[in-house]
Biotite code that builds the C-alpha atoms (Angstrom):
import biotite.structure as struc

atoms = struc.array([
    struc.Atom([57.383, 63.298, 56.832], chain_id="A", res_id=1, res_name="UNK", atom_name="CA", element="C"),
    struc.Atom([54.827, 63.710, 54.084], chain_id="A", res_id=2, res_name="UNK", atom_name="CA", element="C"),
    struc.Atom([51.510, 65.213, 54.979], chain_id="A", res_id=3, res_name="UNK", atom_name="CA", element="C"),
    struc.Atom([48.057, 64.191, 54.858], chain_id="A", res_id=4, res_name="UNK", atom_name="CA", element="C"),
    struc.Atom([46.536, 63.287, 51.258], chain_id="A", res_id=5, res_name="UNK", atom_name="CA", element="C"),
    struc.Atom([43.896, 66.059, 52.469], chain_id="A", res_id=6, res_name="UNK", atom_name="CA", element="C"),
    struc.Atom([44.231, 69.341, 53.999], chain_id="A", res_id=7, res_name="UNK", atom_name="CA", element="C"),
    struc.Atom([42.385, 70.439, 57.474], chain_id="A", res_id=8, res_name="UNK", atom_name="CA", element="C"),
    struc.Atom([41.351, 73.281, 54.941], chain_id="A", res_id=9, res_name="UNK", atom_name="CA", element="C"),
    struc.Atom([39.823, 70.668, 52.956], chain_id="A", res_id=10, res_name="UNK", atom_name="CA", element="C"),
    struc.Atom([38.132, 68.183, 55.819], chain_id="A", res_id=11, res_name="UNK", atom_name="CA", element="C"),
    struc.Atom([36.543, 71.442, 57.405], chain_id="A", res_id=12, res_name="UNK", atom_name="CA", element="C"),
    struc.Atom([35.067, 72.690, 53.929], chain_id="A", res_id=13, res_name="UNK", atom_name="CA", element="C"),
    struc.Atom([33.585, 68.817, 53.403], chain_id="A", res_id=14, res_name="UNK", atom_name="CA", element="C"),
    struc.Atom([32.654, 68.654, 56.539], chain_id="A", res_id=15, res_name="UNK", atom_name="CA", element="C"),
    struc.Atom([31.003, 72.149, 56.589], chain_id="A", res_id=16, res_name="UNK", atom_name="CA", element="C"),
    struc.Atom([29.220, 71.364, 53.041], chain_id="A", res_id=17, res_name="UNK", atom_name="CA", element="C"),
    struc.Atom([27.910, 68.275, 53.896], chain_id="A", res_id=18, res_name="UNK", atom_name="CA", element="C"),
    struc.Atom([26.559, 69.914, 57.073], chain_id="A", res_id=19, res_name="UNK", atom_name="CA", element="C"),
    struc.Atom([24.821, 72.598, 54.855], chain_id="A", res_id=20, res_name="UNK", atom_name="CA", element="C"),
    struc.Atom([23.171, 69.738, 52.608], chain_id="A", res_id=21, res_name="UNK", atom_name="CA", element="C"),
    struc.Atom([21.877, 67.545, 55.807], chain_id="A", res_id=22, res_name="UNK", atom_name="CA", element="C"),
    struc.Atom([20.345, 70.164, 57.397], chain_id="A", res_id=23, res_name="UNK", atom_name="CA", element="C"),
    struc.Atom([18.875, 71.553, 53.807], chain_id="A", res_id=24, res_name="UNK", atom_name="CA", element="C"),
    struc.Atom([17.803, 67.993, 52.888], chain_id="A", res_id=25, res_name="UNK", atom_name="CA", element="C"),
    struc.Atom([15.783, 67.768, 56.535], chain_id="A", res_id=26, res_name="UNK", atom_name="CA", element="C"),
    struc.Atom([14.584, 71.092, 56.097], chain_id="A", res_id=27, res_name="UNK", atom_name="CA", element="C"),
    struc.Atom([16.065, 72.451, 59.310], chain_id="A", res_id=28, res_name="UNK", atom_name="CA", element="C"),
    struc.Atom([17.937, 76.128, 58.938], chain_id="A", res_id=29, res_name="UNK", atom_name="CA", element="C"),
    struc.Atom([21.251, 76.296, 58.459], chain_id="A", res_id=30, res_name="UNK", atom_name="CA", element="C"),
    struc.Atom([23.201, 79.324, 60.062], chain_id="A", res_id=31, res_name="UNK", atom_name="CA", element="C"),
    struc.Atom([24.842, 81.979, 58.116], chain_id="A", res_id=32, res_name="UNK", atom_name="CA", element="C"),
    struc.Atom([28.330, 81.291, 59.447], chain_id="A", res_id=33, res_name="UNK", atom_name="CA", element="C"),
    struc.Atom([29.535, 77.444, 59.942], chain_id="A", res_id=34, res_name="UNK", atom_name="CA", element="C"),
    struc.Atom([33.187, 77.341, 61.549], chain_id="A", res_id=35, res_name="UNK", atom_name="CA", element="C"),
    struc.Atom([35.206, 74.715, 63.783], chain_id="A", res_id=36, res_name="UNK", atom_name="CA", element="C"),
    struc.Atom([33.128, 75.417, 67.047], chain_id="A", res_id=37, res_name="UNK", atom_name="CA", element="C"),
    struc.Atom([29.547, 75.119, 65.558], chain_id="A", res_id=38, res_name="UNK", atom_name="CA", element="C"),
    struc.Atom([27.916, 72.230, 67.342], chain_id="A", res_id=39, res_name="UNK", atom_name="CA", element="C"),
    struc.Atom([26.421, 69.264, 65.586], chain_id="A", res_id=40, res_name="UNK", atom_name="CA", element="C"),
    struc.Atom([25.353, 66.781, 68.003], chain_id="A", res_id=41, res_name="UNK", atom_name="CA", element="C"),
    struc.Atom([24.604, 67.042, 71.727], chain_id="A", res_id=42, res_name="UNK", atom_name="CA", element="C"),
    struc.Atom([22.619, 69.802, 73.386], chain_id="A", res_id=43, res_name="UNK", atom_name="CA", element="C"),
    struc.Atom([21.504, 73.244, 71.369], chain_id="A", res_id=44, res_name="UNK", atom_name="CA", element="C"),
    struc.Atom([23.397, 71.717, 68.339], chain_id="A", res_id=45, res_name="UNK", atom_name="CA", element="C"),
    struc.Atom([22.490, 70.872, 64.691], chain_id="A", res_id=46, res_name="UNK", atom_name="CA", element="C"),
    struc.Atom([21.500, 67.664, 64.052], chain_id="A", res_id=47, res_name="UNK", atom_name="CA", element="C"),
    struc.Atom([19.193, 64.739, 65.965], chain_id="A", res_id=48, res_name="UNK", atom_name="CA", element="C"),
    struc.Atom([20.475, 61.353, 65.658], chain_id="A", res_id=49, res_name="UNK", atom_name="CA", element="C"),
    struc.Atom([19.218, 60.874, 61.955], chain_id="A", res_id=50, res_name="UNK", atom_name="CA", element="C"),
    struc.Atom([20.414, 63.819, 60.422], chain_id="A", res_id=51, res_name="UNK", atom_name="CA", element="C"),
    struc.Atom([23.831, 62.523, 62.459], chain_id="A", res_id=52, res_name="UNK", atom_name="CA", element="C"),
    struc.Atom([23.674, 59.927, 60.316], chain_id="A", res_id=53, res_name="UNK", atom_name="CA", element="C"),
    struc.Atom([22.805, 61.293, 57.086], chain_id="A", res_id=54, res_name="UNK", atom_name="CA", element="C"),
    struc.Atom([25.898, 63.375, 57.561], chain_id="A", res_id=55, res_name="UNK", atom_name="CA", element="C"),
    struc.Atom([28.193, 60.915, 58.475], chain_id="A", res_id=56, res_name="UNK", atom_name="CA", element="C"),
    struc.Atom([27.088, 58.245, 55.304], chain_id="A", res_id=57, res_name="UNK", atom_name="CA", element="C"),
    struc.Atom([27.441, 61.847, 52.776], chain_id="A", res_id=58, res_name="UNK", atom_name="CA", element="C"),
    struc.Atom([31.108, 62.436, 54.738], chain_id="A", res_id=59, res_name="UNK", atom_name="CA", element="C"),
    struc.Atom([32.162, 59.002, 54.149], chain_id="A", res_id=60, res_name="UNK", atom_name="CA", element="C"),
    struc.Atom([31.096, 58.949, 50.423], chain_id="A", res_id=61, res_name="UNK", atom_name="CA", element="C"),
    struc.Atom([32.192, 62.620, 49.900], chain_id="A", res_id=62, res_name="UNK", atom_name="CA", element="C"),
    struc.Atom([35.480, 61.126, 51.027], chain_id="A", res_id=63, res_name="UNK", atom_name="CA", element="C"),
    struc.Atom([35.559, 58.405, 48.532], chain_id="A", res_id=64, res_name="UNK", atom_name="CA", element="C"),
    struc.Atom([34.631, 60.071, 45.567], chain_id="A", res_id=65, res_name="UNK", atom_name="CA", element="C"),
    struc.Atom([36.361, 63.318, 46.216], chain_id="A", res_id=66, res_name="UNK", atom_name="CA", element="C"),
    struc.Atom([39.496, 61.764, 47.412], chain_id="A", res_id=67, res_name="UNK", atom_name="CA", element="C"),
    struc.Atom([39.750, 58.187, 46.980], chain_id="A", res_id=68, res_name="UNK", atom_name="CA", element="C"),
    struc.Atom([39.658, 57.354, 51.382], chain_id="A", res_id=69, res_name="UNK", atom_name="CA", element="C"),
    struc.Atom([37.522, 54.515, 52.499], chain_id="A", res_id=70, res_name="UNK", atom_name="CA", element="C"),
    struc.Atom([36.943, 55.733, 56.056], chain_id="A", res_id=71, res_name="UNK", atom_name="CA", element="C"),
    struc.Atom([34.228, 54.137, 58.385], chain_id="A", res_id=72, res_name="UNK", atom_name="CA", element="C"),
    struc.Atom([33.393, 57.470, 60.783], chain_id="A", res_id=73, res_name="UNK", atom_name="CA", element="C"),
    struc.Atom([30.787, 55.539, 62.980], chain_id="A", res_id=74, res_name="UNK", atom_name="CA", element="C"),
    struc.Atom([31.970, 52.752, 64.856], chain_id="A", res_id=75, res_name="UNK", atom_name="CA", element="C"),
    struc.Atom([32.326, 51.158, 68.293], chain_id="A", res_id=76, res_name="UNK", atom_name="CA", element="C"),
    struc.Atom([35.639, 53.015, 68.726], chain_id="A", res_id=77, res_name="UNK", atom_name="CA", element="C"),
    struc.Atom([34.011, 56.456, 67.748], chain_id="A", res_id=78, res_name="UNK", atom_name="CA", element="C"),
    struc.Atom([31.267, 55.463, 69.927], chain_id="A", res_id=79, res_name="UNK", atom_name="CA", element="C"),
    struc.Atom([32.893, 54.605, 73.320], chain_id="A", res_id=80, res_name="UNK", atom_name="CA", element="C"),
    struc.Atom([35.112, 58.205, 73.042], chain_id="A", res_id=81, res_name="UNK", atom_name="CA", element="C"),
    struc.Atom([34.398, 60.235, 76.203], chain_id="A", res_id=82, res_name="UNK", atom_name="CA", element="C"),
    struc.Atom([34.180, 63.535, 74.440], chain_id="A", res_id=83, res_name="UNK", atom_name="CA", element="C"),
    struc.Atom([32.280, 62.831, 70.947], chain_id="A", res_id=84, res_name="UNK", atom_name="CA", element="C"),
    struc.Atom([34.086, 63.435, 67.469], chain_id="A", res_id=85, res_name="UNK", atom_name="CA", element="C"),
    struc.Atom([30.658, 64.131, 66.330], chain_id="A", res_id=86, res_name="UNK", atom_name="CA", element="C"),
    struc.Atom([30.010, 66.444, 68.992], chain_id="A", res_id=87, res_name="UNK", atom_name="CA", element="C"),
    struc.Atom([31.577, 69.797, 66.969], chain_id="A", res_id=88, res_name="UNK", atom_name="CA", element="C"),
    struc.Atom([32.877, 70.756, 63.063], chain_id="A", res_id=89, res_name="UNK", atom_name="CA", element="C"),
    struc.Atom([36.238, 70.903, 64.787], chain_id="A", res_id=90, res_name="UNK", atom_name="CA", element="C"),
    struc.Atom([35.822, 67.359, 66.464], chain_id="A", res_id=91, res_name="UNK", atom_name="CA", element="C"),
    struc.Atom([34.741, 65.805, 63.866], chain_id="A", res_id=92, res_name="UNK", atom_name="CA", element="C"),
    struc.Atom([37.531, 67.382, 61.719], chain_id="A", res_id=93, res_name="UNK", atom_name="CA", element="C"),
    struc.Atom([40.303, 66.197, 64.425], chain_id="A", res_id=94, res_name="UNK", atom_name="CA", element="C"),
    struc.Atom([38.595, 62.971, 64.053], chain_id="A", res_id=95, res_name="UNK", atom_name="CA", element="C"),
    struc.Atom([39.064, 62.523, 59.872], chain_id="A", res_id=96, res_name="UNK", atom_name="CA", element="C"),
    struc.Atom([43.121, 63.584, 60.462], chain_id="A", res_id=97, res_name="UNK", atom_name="CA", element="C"),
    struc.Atom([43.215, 60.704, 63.271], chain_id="A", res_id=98, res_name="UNK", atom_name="CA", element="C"),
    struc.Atom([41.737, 58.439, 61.161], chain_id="A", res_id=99, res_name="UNK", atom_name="CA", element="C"),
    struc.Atom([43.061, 59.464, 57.449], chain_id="A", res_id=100, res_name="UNK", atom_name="CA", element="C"),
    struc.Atom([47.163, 59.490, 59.489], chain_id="A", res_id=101, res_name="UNK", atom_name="CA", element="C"),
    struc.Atom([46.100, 55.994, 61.162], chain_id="A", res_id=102, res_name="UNK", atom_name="CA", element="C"),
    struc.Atom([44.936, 54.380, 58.125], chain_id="A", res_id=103, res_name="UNK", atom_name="CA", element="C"),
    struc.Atom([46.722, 56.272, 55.083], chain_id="A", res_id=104, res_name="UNK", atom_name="CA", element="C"),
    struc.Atom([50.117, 56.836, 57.612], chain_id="A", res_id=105, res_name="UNK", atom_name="CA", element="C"),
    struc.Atom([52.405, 59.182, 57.163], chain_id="A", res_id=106, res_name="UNK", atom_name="CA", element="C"),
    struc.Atom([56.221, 58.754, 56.063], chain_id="A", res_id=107, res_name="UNK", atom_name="CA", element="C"),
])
């Protein structure tokens, strides 16, 4: 079994950076410390919808230039999850290894 062609280490740190540049880019403050459980969407979180967004079109380019995955992060199936991968770093994280093992496999 071969592992992922990115770390968690790595997903949380693009994850977390991109984070950093939405809310920068929007203006909005960014905390001093970012980790797994910090909330991005949903109630007393991050980001509104657009900001959502913004993150999840930097992830998915972050992810192609950085490491060469084409990943589409907003779709029906991401949508229609009860508990949202958007909803916290660590979801969203959890997320990117579900869809990075689904669509890059593992041996």
């Amino acid at each position: 079994m071969t592992s992922l062609p990115v770390s968690r280490t790595n997903l949380a740190n693009l994850v977390i950076t991109s984070l950093r540049d939405v809310l920068e880019q929007s203006g909005r403050p960014s905390p001093a410390t970012i980790d797994e459980n910090t909330l991005l969407f949903g109630k007393g979180a991050l980001l509104d919808s657009l900001a959502l967004v913004t993150m999840v079109v930097d992830l998915e380019q972050r992810l192609e230039e950085e490491h060469g995955l084409t990943l589409t992060l907003a779709d029906d199936r991401a949508m229609s999850q009860r508990n949202s991968p958007f909803r916290s770093v660590g979801a969203l994280v959890d997320y990117l290894e579900q869809l990075i093992t689904e669509e890059y496999g593992r041996d």
